[in-house]
Residue frames as qw, qx, qy, qz and C-alpha x, y, z in Angstrom:
[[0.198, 0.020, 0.681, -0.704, -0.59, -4.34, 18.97],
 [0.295, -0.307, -0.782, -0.454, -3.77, -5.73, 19.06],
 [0.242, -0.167, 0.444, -0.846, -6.78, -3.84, 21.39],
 [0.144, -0.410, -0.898, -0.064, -9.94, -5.48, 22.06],
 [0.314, -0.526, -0.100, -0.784, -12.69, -2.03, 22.80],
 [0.660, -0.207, -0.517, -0.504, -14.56, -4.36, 24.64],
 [0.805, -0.514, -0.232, 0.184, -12.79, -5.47, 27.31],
 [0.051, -0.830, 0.556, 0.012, -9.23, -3.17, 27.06],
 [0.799, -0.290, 0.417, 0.321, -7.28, -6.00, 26.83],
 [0.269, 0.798, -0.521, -0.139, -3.94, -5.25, 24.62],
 [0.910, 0.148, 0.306, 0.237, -1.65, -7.72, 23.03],
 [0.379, -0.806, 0.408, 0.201, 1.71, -6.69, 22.50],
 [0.949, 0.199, 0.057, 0.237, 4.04, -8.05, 19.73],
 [0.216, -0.845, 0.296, 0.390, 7.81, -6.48, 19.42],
 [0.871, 0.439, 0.090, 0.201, 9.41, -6.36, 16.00],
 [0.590, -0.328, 0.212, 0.706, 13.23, -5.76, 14.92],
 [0.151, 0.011, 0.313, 0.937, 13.20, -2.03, 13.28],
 [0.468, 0.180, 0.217, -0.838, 9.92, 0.11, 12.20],
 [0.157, 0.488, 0.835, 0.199, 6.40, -1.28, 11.29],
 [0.056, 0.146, -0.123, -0.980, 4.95, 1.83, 9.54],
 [0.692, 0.239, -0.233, -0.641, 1.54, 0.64, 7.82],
 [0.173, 0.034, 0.979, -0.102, -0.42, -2.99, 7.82],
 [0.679, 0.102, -0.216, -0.695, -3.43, -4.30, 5.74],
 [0.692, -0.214, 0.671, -0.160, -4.84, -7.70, 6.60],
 [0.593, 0.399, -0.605, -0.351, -4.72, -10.29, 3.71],
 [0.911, -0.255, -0.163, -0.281, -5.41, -14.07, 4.11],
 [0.925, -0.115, -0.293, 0.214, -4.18, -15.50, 7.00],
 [0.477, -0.196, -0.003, 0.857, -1.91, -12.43, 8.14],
 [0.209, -0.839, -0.051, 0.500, -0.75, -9.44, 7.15],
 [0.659, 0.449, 0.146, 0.586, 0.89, -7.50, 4.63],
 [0.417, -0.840, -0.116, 0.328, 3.28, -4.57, 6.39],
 [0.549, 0.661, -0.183, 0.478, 5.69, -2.06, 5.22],
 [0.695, -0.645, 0.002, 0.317, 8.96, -1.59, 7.60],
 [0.004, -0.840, 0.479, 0.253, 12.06, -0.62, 7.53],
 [0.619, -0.055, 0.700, 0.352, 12.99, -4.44, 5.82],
 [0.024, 0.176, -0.602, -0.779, 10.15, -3.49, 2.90],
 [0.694, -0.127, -0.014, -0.708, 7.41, -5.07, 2.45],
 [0.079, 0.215, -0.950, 0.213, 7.23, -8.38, 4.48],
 [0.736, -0.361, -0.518, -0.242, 3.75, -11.24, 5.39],
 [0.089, 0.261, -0.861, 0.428, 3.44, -11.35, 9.01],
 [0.663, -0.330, -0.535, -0.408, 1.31, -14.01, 10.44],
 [0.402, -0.477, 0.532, -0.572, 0.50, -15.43, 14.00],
 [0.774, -0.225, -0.565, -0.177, 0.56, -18.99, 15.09],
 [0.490, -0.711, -0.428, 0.268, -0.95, -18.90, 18.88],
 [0.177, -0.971, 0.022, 0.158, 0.76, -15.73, 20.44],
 [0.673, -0.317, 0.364, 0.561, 3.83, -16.31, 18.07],
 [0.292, 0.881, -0.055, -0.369, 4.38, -13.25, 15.72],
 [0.737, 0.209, 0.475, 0.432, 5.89, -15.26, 11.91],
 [0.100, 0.834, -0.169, -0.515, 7.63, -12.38, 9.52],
 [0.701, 0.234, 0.550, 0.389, 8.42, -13.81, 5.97],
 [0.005, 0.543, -0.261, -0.798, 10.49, -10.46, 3.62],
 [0.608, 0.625, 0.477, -0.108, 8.36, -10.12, 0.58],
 [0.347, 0.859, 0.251, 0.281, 10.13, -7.37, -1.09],
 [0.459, -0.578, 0.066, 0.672, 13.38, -4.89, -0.08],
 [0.447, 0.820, 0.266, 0.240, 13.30, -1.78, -2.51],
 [0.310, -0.933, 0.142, 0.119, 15.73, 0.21, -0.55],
 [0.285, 0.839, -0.375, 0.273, 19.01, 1.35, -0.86],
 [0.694, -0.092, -0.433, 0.568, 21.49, 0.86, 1.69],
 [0.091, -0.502, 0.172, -0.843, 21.17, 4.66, 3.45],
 [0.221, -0.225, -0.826, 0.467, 20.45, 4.52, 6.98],
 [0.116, 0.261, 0.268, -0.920, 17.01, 5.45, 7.86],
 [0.221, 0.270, -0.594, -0.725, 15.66, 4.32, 5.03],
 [0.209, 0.110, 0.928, -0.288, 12.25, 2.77, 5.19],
 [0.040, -0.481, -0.675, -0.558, 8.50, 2.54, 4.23],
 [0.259, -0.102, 0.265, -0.923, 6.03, 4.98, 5.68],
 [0.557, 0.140, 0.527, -0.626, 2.57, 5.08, 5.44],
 [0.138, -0.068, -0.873, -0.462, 0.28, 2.12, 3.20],
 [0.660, 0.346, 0.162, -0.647, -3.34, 1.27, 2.22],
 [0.365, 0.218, 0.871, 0.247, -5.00, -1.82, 0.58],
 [0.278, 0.168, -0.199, -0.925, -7.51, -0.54, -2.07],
 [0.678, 0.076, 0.446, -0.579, -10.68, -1.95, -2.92],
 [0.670, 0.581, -0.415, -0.204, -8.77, -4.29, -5.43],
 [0.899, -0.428, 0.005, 0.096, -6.99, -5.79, -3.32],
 [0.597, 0.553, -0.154, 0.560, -3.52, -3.77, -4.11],
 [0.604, -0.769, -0.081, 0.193, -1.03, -2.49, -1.64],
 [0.333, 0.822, -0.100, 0.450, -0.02, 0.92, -1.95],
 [0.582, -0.642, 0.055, 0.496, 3.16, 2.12, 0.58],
 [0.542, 0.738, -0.259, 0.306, 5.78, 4.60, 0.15],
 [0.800, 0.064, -0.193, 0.564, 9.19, 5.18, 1.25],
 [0.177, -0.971, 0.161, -0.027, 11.31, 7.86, 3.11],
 [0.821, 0.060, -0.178, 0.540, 14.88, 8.32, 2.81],
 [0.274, -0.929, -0.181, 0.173, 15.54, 11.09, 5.07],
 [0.511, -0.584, 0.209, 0.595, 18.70, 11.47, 4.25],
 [0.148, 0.002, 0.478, 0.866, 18.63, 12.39, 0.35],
 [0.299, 0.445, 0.274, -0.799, 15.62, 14.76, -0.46],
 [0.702, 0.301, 0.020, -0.645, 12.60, 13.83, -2.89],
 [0.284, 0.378, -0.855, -0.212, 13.79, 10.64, -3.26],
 [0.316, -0.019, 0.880, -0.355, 11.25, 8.81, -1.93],
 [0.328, -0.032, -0.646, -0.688, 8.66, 6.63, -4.05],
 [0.642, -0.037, 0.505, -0.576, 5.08, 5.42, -3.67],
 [0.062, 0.339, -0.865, -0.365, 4.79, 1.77, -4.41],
 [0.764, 0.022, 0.077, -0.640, 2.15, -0.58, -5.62],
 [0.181, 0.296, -0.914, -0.211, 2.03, -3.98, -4.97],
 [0.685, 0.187, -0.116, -0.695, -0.06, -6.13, -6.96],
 [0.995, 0.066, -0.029, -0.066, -0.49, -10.24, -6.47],
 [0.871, -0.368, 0.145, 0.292, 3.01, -9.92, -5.56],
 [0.561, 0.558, 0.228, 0.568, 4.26, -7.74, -8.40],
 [0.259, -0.823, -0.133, 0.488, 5.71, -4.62, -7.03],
 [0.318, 0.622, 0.276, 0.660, 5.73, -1.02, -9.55],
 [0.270, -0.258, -0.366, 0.853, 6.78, 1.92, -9.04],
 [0.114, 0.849, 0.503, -0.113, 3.74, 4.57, -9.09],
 [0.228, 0.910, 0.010, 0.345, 5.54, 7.90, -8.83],
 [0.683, -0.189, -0.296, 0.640, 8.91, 9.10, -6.92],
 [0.162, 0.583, 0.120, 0.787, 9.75, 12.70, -5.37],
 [0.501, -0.754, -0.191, -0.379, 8.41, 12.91, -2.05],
 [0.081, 0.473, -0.645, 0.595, 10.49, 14.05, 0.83],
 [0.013, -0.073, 0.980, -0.186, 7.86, 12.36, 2.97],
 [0.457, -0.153, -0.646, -0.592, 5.06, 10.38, 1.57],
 [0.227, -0.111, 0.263, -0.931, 1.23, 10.49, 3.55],
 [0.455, 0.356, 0.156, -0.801, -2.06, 10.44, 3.87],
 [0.161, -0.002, -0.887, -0.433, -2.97, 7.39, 1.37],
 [0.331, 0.091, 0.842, -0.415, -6.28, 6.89, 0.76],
 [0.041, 0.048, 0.717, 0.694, -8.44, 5.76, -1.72],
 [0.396, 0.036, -0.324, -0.858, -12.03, 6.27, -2.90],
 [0.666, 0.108, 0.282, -0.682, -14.93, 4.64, -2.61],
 [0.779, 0.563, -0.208, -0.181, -14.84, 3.22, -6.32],
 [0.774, -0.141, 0.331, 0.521, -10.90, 2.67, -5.90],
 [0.494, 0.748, 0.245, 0.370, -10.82, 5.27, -8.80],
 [0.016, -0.856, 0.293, -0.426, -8.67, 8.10, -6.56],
 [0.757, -0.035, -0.387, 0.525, -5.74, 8.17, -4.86],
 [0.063, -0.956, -0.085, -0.273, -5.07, 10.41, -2.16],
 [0.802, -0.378, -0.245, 0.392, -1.41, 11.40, -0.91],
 [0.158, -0.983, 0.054, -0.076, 0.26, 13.70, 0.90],
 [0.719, 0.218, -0.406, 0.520, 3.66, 14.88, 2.04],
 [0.513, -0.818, -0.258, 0.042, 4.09, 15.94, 5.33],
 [0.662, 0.037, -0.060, 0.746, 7.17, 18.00, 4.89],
 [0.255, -0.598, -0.187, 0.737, 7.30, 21.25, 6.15],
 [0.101, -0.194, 0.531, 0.819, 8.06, 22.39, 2.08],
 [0.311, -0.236, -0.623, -0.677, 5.21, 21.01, 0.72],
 [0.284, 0.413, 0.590, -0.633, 2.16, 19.97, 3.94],
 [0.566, 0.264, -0.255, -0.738, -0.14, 19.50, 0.87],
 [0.599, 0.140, 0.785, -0.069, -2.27, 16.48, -0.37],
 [0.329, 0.338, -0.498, -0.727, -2.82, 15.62, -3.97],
 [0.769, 0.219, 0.502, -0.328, -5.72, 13.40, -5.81],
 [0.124, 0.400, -0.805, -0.419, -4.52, 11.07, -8.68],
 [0.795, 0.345, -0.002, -0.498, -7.27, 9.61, -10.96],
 [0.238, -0.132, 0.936, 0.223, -6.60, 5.87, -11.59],
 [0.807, 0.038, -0.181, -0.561, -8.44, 3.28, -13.82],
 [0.915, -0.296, 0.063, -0.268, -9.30, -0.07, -12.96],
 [0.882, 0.294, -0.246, 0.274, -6.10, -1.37, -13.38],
 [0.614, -0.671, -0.070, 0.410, -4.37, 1.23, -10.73],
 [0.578, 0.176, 0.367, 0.707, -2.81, 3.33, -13.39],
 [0.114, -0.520, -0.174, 0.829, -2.64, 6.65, -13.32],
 [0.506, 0.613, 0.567, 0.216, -4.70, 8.67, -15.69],
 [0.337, 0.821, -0.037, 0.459, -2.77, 11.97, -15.11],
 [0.414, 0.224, -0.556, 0.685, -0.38, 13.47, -12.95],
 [0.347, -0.414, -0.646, 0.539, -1.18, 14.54, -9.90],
 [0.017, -0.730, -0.338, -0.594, -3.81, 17.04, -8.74],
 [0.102, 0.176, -0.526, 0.826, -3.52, 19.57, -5.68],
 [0.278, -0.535, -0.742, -0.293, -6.25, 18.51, -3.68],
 [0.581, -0.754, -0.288, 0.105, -5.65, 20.33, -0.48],
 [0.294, 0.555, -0.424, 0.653, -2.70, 23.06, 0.84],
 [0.625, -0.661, -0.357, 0.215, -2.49, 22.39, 4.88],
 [0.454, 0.232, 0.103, 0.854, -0.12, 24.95, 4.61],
 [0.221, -0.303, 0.065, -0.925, -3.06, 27.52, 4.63],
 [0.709, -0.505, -0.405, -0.280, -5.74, 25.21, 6.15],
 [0.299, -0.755, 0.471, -0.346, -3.14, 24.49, 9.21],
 [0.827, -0.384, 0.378, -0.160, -1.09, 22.19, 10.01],
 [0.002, 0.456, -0.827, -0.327, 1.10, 19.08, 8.29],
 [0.779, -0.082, -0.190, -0.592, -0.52, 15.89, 6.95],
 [0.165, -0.440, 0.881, -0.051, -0.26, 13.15, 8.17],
 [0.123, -0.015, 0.991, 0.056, -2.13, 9.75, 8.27],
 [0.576, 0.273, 0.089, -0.765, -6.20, 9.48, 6.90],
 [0.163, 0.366, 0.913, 0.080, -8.97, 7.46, 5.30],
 [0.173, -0.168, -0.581, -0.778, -12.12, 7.73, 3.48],
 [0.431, 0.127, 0.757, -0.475, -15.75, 7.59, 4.94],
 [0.427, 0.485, 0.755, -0.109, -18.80, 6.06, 3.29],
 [0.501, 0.807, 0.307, 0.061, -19.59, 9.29, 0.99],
 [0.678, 0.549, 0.144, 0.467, -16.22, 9.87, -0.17],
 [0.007, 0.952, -0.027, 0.306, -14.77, 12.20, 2.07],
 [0.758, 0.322, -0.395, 0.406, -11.54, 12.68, 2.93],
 [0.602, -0.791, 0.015, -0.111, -10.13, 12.77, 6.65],
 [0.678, 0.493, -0.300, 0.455, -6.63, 13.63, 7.61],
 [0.416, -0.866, -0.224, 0.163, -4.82, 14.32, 10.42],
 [0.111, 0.921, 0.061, 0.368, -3.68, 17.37, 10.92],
 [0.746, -0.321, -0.242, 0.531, -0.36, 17.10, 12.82],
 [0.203, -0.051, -0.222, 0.952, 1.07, 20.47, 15.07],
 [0.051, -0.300, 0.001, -0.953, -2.22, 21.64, 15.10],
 [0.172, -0.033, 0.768, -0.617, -4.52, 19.65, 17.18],
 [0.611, 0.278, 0.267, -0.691, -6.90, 18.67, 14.94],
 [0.435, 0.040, 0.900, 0.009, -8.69, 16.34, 12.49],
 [0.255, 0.364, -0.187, -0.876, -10.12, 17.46, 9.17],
 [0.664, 0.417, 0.621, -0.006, -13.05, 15.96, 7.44],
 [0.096, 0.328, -0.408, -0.847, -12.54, 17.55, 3.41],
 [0.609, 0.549, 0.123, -0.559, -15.21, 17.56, 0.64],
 [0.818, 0.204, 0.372, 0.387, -14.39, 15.87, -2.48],
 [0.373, 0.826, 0.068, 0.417, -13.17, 19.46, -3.58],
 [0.619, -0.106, -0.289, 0.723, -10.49, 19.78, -0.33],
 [0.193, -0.582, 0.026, -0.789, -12.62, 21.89, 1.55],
 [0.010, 0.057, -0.792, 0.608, -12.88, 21.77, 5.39],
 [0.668, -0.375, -0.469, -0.439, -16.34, 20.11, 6.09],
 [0.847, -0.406, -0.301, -0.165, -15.45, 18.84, 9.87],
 [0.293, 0.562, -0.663, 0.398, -13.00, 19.13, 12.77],
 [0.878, -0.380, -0.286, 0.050, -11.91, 17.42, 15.09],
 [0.040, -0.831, 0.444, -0.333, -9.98, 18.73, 18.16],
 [0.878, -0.130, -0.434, 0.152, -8.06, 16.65, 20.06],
 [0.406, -0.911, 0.023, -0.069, -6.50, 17.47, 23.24],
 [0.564, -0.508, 0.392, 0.520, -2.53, 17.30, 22.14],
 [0.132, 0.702, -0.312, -0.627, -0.60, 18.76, 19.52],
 [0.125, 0.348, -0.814, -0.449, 0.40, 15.89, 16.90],
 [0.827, 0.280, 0.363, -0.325, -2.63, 13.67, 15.96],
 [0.005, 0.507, -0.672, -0.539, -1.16, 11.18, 13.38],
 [0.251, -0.113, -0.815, -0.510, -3.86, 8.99, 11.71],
 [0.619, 0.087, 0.059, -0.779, -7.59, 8.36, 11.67],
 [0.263, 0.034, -0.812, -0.520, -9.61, 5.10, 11.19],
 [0.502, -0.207, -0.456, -0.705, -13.03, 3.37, 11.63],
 [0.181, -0.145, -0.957, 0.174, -14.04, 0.70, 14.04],
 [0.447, 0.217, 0.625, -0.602, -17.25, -0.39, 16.20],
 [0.439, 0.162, 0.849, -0.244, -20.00, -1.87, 15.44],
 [0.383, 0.829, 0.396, 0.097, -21.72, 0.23, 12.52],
 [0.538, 0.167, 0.106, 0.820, -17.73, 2.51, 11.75],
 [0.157, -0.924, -0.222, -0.269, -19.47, 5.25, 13.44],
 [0.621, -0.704, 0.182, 0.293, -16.55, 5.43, 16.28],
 [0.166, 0.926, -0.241, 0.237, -13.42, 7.76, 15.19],
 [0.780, -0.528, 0.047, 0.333, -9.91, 6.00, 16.67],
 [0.337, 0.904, -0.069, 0.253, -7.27, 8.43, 16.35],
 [0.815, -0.177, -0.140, 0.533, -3.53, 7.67, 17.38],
 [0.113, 0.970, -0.071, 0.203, -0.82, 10.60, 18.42],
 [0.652, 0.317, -0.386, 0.571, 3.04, 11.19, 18.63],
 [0.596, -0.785, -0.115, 0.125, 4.55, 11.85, 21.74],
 [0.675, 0.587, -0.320, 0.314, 7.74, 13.56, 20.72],
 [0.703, -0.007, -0.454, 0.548, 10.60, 13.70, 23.05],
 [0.221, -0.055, -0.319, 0.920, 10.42, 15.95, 26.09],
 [0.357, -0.407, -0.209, -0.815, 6.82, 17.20, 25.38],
 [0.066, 0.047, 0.732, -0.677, 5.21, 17.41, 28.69],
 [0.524, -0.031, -0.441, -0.728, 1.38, 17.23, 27.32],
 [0.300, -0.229, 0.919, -0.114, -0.06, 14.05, 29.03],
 [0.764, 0.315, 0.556, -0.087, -2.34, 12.81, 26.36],
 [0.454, 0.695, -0.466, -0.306, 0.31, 12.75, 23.87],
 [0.071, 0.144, -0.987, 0.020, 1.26, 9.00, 22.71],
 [0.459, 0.121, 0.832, -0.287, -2.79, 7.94, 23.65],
 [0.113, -0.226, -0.837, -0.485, -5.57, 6.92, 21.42],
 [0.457, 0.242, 0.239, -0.822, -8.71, 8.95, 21.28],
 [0.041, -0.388, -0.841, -0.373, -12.13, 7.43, 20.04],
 [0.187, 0.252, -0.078, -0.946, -15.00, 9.72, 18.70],
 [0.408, 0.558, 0.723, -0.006, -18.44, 8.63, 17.94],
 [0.148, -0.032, 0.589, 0.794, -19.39, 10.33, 14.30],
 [0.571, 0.402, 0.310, -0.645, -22.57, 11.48, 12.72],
 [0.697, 0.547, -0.299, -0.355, -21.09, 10.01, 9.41],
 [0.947, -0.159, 0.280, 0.016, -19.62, 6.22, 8.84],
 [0.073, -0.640, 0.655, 0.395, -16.49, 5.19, 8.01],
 [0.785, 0.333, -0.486, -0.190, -15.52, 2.31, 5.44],
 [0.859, -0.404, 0.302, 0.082, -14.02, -1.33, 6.42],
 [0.044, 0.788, -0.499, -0.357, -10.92, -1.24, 5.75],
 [0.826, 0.493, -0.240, -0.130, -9.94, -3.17, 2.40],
 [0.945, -0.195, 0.262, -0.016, -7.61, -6.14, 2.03],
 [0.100, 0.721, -0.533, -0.432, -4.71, -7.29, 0.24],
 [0.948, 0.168, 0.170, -0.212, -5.31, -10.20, -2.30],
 [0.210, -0.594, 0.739, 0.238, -1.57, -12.08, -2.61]]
C-alpha cells in the first residue's frame, strides 16, 4: 500500500502469498515474502515482481518475516518456519550475494540497526524467548561476537515485535499484547512509552516532514472485537527518527 498523509489517498497493490518487510532500492523495491527475497517495481499503477533469491525449504508456511536495509546499503531479513522450531535464520543480502548471519530463531524481529551501522538489533517474538539481542558488527557486516541480551520483554511486558532506531541511537519496539511502544536506552532500559489504544501494536517508523511523527501499524487478530485494531496510529515525538536506509543492488 501506498498512503499519501497529505491528502489520505491510499493505493492498493495485491500480491500472491505474504509481503513481510520492504526497503526501497533504485527504481523499486527489495521485499522479503513467502517466495524469498524478490525486486518489485511499478510501471504506472502496474505492480512488476522479479524472484531474487528462494532460501526455503519446501514446509508449508515457510517464509521471510521481518527486514531492514542498513546504512550500507545491505538487506537484512529473516525467516520463520513455524512448523520445525529454531530453525529459522537471519539473512544478509549484499549486492546480490545472500549469507547466512546466524540460525535458531523460532521467530525472528525487531531488526534494527544503529546509527553507525555498527549494531544489530533482533528479537524473537516467541512466547519462549520475547527478548531482543545487540550484535556488534564491523564495517563489513560481520559479526564481532555472538549475540548480546539487550532487552528481556518478558519482564518489561509484552512480546517484540517490529522497531527502528531514532537519531540518538535509541531503540523503539513494539510491544505486542501489551498496548504499548517502548523507546530503550542504548543499555535496554525503558526511556519512553507509548500507549496505544489496542492490544497488538506491531511496528514503528518515521515519516513527516522533520521524522518527528510516530506511524505505528497493529494486528487485528481474528474475532477481537477492539475497533482500532488493524488501524494505523501517528504520534508527533519530542525526539526524531532516522530516514530509512536503502538497498544498493
Amino acid at each position: 500500500m501506498r498512503f499519501d498523509p497529505q491528502d489520505a489517498s491510499l493505493k492498493r497493490w495485491v500480491l500472491d502469498g505474504a509481503l513481510a518487510s520492504i526497503a526501497p532500492t533504485d527504481g523499486g523495491f527489495i521485499a522479503g515474502t513467502s517466495r524469498g527475497f524478490e525486486y518489485l517495481s511499478l510501471d504506472g499503477d502496474r505492480l512488476n515482481r522479479e524472484l531474487l533469491h528462494s532460501p526455503f525449504t519446501a514446509a508449508p508456511g515457510t517464509r521471510m518475516n521481518d527486514g531492514i536495509a542498513d546504512p550500507a546499503g545491505r538487506f537484512w531479513c529473516g525467516s520463520i518456519e513455524p512448523h520445525r522450531a529454531h530453525l529459522g535464520r537471519l539473512f544478509c543480502i549484499d549486492k546480490g550475494q545472500v549469507r547466512v548471519v546466524r540460525d535458531g530463531f523460532r521467530t525472528l524481529n525487531g531488526l534494527a540497526f544503529s546509527p553507525d551501522g555498527r549494531r544489530l538489533y533482533v528479537s524473537d517474538s516467541h512466547p519462549t524467548l520475547a527478548s531482543v539481542w545487540a550484535i556488534e558488527l564491523d564495517s563489513d557486516g560481520m559479526p564481532l561476537e555472538p549475540p548480546q541480551l539487550f532487552a528481556d520483554l518478558s519482564e518489561i511486558g509484552g512480546r517484540p515485535d517490529g522497531a527502528t532506531v531514532d537519531e540518538d541511537g535509541f531503540y523503539w519496539i513494539a510491544a505486542s499484547d501489551s498496548g504499548r511502544v517502548l523507546r530503550l536506552d542504548p543499555k535496554g532500559r525503558p526511556d519512553m512509552v507509548i500507549h496505544v489504544p489496542t492490544t497488538n501494536p506491531t511496528n514503528i517508523t518515521f515519516g513527516g516532514p522533520d521524522f518527528r511523527t510516530a506511524f505505528i501499524t497493529s494486528l487485528k487478530p481474528g474475532g477481537e472485537g477492539n475497533a482500532f485494531a488493524g488501524l494505523v496510529f501517528a504520534v508527533d515525538l519530542p525526539v526524531a527518527g532516522r530516514k530509512p536506509d536503502g538497498y544498493i543492488a
